[in-house]
PyMOL CGO cylinders between C-alpha atoms (Angstrom):
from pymol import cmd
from pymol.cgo import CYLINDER

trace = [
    CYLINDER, 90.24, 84.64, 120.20, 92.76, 81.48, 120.43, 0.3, 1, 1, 1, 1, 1, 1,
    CYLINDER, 92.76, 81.48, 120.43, 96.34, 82.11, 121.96, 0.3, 1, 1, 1, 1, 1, 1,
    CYLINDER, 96.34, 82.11, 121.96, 99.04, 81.63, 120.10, 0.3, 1, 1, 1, 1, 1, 1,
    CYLINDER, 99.04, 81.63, 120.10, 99.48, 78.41, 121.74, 0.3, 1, 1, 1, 1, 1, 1,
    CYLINDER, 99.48, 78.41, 121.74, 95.99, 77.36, 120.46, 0.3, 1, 1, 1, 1, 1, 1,
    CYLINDER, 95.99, 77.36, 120.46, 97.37, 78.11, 116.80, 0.3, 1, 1, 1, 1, 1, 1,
    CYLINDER, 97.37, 78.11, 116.80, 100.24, 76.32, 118.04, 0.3, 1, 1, 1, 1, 1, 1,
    CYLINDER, 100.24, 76.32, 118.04, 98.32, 72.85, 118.70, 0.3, 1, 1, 1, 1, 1, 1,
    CYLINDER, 98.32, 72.85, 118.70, 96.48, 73.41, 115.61, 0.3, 1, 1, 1, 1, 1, 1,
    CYLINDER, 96.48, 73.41, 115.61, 99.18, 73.46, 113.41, 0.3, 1, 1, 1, 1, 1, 1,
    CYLINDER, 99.18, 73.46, 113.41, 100.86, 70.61, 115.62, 0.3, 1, 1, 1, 1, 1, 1,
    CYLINDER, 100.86, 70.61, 115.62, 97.32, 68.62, 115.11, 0.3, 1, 1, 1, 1, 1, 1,
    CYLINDER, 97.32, 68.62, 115.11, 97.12, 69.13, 111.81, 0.3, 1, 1, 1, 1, 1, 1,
    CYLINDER, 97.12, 69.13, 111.81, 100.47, 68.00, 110.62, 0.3, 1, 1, 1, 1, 1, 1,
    CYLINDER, 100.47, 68.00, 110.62, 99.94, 65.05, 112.94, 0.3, 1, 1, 1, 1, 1, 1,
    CYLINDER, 99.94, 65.05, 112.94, 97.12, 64.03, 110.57, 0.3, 1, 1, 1, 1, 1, 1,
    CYLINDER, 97.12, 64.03, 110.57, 98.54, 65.17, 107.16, 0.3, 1, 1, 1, 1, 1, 1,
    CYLINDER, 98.54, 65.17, 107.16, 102.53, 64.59, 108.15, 0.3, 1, 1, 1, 1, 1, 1,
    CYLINDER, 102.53, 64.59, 108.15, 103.82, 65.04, 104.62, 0.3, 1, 1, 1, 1, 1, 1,
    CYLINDER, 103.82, 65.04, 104.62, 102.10, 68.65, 104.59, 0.3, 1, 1, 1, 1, 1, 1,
    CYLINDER, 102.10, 68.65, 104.59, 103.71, 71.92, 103.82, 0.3, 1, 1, 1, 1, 1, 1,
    CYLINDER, 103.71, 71.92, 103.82, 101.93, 75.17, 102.75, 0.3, 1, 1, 1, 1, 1, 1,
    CYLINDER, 101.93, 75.17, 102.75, 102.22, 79.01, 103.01, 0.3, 1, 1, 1, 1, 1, 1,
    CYLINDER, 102.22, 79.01, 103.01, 101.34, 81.19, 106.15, 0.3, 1, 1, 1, 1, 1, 1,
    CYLINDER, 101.34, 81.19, 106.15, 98.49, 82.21, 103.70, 0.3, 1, 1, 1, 1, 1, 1,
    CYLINDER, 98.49, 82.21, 103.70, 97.89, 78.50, 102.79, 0.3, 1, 1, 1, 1, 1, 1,
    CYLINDER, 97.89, 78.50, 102.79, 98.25, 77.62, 106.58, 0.3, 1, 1, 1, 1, 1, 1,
    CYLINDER, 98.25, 77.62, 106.58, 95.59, 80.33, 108.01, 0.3, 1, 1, 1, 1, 1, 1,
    CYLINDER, 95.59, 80.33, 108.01, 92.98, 79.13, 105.27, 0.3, 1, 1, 1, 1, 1, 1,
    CYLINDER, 92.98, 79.13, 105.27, 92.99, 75.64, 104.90, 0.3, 1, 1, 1, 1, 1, 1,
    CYLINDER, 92.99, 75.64, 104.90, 94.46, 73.95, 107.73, 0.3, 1, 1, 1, 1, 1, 1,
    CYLINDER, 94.46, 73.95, 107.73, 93.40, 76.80, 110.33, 0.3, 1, 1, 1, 1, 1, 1,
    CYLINDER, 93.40, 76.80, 110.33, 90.14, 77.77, 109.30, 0.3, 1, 1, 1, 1, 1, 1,
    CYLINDER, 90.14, 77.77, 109.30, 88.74, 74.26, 107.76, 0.3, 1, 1, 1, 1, 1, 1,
    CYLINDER, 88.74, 74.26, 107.76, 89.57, 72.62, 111.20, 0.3, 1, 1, 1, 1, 1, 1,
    CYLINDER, 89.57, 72.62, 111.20, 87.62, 75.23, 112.79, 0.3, 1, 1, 1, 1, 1, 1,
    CYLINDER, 87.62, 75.23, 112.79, 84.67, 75.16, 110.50, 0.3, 1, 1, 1, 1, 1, 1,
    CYLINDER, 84.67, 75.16, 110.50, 84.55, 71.48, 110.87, 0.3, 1, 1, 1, 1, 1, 1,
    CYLINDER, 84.55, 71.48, 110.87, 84.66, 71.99, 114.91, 0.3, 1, 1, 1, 1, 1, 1,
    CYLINDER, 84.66, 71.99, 114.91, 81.98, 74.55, 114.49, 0.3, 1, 1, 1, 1, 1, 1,
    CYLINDER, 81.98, 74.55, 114.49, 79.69, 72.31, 111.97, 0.3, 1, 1, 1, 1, 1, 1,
    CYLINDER, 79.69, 72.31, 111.97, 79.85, 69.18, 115.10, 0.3, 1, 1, 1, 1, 1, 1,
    CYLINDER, 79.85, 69.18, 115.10, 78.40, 72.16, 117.33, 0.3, 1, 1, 1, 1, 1, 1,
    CYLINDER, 78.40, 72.16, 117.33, 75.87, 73.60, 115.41, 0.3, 1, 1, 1, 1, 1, 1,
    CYLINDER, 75.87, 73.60, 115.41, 74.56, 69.73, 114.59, 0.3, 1, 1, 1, 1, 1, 1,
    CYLINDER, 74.56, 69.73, 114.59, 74.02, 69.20, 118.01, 0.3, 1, 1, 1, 1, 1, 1,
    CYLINDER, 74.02, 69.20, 118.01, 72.29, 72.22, 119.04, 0.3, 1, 1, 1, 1, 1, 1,
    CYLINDER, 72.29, 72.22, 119.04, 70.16, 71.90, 115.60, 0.3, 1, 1, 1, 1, 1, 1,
    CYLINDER, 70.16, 71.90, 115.60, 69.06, 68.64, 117.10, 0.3, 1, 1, 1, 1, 1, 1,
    CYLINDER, 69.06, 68.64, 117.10, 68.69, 70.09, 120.71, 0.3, 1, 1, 1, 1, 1, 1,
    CYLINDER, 68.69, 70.09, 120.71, 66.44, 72.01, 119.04, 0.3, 1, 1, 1, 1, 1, 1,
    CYLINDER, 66.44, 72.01, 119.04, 64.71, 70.06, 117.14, 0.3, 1, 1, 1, 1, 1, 1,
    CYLINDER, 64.71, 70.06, 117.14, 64.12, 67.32, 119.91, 0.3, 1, 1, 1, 1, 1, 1,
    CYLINDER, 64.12, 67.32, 119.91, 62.28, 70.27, 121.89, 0.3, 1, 1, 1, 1, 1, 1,
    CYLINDER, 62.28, 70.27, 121.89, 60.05, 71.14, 118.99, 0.3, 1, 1, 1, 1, 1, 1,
    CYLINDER, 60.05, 71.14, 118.99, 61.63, 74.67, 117.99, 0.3, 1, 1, 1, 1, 1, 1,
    CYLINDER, 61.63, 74.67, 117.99, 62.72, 73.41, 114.76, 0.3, 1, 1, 1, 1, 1, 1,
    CYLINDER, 62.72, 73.41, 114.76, 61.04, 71.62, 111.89, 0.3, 1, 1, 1, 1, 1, 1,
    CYLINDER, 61.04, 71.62, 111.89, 62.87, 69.93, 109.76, 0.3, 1, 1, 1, 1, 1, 1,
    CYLINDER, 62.87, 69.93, 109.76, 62.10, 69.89, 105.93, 0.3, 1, 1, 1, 1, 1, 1,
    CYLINDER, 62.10, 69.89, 105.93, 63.58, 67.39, 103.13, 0.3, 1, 1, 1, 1, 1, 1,
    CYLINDER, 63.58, 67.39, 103.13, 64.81, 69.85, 99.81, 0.3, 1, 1, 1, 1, 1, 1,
    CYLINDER, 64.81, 69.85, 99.81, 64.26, 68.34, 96.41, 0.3, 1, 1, 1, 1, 1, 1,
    CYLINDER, 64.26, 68.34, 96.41, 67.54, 67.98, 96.63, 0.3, 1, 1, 1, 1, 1, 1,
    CYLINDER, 67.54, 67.98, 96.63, 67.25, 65.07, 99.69, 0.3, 1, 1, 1, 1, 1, 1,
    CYLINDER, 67.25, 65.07, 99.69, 69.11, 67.65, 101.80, 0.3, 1, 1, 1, 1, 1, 1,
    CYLINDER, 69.11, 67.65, 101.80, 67.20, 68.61, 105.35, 0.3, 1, 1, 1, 1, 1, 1,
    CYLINDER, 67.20, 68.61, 105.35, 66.33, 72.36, 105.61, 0.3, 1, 1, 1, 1, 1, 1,
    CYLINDER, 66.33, 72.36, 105.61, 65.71, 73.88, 109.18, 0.3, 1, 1, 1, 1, 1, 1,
    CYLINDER, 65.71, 73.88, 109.18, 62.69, 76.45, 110.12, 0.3, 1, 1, 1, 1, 1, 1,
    CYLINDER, 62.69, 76.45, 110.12, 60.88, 76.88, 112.54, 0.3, 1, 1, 1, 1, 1, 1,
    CYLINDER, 60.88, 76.88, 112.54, 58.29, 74.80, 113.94, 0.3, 1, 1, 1, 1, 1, 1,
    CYLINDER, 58.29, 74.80, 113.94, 54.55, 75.98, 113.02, 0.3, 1, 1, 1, 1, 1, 1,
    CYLINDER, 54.55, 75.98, 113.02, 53.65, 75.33, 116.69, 0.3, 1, 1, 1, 1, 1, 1,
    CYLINDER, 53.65, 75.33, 116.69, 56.26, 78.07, 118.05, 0.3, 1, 1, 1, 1, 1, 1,
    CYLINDER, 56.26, 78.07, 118.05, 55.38, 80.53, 115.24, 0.3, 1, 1, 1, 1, 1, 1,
    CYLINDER, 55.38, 80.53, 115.24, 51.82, 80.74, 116.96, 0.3, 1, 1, 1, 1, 1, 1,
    CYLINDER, 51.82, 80.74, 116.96, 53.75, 81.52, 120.35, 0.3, 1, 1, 1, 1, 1, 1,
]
cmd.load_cgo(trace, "trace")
C-alpha cells in the first residue's frame, strides 16, 4: 500500500511531466494515480512474460489481429 509520501511523489512526478495539469481528487486518483501505476505494472509484467518465455513456460501466439497472445508452452502442459 504506498505512503502518503509515495502519493506525494506521484502527484509531484506527474505534474513534472504534464506542468499545465489540474484535475479533481477524483480526476487525480484515476488518471494520473492509477494510469502511472498501470503503466509501471505493464513494464513488469513484460519482463517476467519474457522471463518466461525465454525458459520455455510460455508460448507465444500471433492473433489475427497481429497482436501476441500468451499460453502455455505444449512441452510444460505434458509436465
Amino acid at each position: 500500500m504506498p505512503t502518503k509520501k509515495d502519493i506525494s511523489q506521484e502527484i509531484l512526478e506527474y505534474l513534472f511531466k504534464h506542468p499545465d495539469a489540474s484535475d479533481t481528487l477524483e480526476g487525480i486518483t484515476e488518471w494520473w494515480l492509477l494510469n502511472q501505476r498501470i503503466r509501471g505494472e505493464v513494464r513488469k509484467v513484460k519482463k517476467a512474460i519474457l522471463s518466461l518465455v525465454e525458459q520455455g513456460w510460455l508460448a507465444e501466439i500471433k492473433g489475427n489481429d497481429s497482436r501476441i497472445r500468451y499460453r502455455l508452452s505444449s512441452e510444460r502442459k505434458a509436465h
